[in-house]
C-alpha positions in Angstrom: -115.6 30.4 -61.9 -118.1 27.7 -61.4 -118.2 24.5 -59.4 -120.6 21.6 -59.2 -120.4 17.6 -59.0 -119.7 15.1 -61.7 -123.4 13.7 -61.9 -123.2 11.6 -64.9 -119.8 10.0 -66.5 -119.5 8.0 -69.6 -115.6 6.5 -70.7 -114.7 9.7 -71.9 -117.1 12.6 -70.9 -119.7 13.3 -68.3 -121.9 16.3 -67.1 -121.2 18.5 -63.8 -124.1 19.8 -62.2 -123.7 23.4 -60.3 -126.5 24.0 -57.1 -129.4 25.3 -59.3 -129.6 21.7 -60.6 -127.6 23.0 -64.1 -125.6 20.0 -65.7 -122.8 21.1 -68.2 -121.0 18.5 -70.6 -117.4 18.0 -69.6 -114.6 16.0 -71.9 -111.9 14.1 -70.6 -109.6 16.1 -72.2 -110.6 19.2 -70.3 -110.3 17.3 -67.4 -106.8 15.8 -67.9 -105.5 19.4 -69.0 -106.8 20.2 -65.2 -105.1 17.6 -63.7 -108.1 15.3 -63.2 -107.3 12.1 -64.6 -109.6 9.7 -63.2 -113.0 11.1 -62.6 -115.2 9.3 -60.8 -119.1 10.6 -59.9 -119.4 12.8 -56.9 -116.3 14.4 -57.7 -116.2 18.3 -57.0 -115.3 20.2 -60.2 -114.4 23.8 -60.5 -114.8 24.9 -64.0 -115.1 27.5 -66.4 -117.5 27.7 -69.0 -117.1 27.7 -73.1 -119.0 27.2 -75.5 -118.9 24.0 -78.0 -119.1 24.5 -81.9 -122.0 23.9 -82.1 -122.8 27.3 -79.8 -123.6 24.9 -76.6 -122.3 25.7 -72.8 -119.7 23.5 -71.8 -116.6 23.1 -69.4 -113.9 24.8 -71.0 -111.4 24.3 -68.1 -111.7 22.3 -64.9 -109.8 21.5 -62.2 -110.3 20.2 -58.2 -110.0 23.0 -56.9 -109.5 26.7 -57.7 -105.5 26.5 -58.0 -105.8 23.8 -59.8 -108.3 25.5 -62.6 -106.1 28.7 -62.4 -103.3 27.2 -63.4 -105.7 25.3 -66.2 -106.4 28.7 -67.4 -102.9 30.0 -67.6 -102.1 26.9 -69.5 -105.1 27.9 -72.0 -103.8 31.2 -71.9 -100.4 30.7 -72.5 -101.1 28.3 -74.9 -103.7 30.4 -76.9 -101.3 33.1 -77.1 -98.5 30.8 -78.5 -100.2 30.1 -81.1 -102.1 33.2 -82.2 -101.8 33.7 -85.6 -99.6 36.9 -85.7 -101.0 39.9 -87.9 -99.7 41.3 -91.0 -97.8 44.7 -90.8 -96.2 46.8 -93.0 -92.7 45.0 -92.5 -94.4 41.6 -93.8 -95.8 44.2 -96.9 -92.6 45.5 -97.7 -91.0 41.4 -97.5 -93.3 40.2 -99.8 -92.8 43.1 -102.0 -88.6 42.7 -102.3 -89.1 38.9 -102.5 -90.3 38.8 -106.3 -88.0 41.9 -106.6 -84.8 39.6 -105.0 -85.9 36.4 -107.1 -86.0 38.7 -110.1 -82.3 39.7 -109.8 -81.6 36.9 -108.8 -82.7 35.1 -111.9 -81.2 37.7 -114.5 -77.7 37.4 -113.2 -75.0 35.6 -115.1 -74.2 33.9 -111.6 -78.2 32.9 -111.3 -77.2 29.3 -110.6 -75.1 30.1 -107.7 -77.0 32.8 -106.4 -80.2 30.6 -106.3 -79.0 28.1 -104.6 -76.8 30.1 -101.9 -80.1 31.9 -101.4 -82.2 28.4 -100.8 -79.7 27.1 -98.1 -79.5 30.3 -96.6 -82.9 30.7 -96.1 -83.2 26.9 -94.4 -80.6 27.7 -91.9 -82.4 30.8 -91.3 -85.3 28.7 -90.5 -83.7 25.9 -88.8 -82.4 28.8 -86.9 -85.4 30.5 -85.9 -87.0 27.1 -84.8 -84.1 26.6 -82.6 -84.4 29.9 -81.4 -87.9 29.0 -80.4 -87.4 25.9 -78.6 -84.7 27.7 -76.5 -86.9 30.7 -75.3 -89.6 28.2 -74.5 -86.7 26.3 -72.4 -85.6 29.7 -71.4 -82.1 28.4 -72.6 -79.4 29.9 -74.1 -80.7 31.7 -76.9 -79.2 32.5 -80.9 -77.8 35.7 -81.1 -80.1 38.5 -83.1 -76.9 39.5 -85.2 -76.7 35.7 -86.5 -80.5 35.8 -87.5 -79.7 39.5 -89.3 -76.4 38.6 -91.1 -77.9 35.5 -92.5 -80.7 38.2 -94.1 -78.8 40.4 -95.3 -76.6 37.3 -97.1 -79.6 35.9 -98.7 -81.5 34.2 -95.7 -84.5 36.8 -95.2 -87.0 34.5 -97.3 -86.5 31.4 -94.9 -86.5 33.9 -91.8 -89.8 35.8 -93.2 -91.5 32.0 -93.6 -90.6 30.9 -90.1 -92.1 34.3 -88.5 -95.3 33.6 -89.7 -95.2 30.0 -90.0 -94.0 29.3 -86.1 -95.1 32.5 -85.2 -91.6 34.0 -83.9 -90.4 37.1 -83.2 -92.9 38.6 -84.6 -93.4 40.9 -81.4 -90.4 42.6 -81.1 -90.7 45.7 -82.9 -86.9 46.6 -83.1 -85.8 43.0 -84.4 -88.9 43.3 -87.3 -87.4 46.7 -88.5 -83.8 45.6 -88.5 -84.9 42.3 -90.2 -86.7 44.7 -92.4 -83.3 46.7 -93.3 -81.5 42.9 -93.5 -83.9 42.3 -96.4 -83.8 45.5 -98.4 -79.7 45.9 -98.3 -79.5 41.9 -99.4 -82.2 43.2 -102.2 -79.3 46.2 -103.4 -76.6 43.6 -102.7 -78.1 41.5 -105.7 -78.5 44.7 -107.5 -75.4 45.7 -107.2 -74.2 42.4 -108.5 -76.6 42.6 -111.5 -75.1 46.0 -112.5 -71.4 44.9 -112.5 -71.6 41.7 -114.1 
């Protein structure tokens, strides 16, 4: 942690300058996040440092004091992690595997038509589900039931639920869901079998 005064300030950006004389570039955007909305020269700014694109030291977070810039960093933090793009495992390597697989069947069955489409609106509530689902943890509100999510896979659902993992990055952490959703996938996979080999 770093603190200095704003020295120089131009409409939408200015430089802080720490007791060795040091000025760093500061945005107004780093500023608001740190609840300073109105900077004004002389002002006393504690600050972390980052680093531009470009490779240059600035103000990554800021705020008047050091409560203030803490809770600028947890913000960061929190927000960083949100949005983290989650890795592949094997359970996103065995999806994409049983998705041509599913599609396949799918496609070869007399009831094609109908299981096509049951499969496409399936797989946007699962989605519309999971995006719910989302929006409620981050409200810490009342939340969809797991078993919902899993019998909508195992009905058809899984490829809406496998694009709304990665694409808004949800439950993609909780290692007993992923292996259920996992099971979900492969039994709706047989299902369609099954349907190919009696029809």
């Amino acid at each position: 942690m770093l603190h200095g005064v704003l020295k120089q300030w131009k409409k939408d950006f200015g430089f802080i300058q720490i007791e060795n004389g040091e000025r760093f570039f500061v945005h107004i955007s780093t500023l608001k996040r740190g609840g300073i909305h109105q900077p004004r020269i002389g002002d006393t700014i504690y600050f972390t440092l980052g680093k531009d694109k470009q490779g240059r030291a600035r103000a990554q977070t800021a705020g008047r004091n050091p409560e203030q810039l803490e809770k600028a960093n947890a913000r960061r933090a929190a927000y960083r992690q949100a949005n983290a793009q989650p890795r592949f495992d094997w359970i996103d390597y065995a999806a994409f595997c049983l998705l041509p697989v599913a599609l396949l069947l799918a496609a070869v069955s007399p009831i094609r038509g109908l299981i096509l489409v049951a499969m496409t609106m399936l797989s946007a509530a699962s989605y519309v589900l999971y995006a719910f689902d989302k929006t409620q943890a981050q409200k810490n509100a009342w939340r969809v039931p797991e078993a919902t999510l899993h019998g909508l896979a195992i009905l058809g659902g899984w490829p809406g639920a496998l694009l709304a993992q990665r694409r808004l990055r949800h439950k993609t952490q909780k290692g007993t869901f992923r292996i259920i959703f996992a099971i979900c996938a492969l039994l709706n996979v047989l299902i369609l079998a099954y349907l190919f080999l009696v029809s």
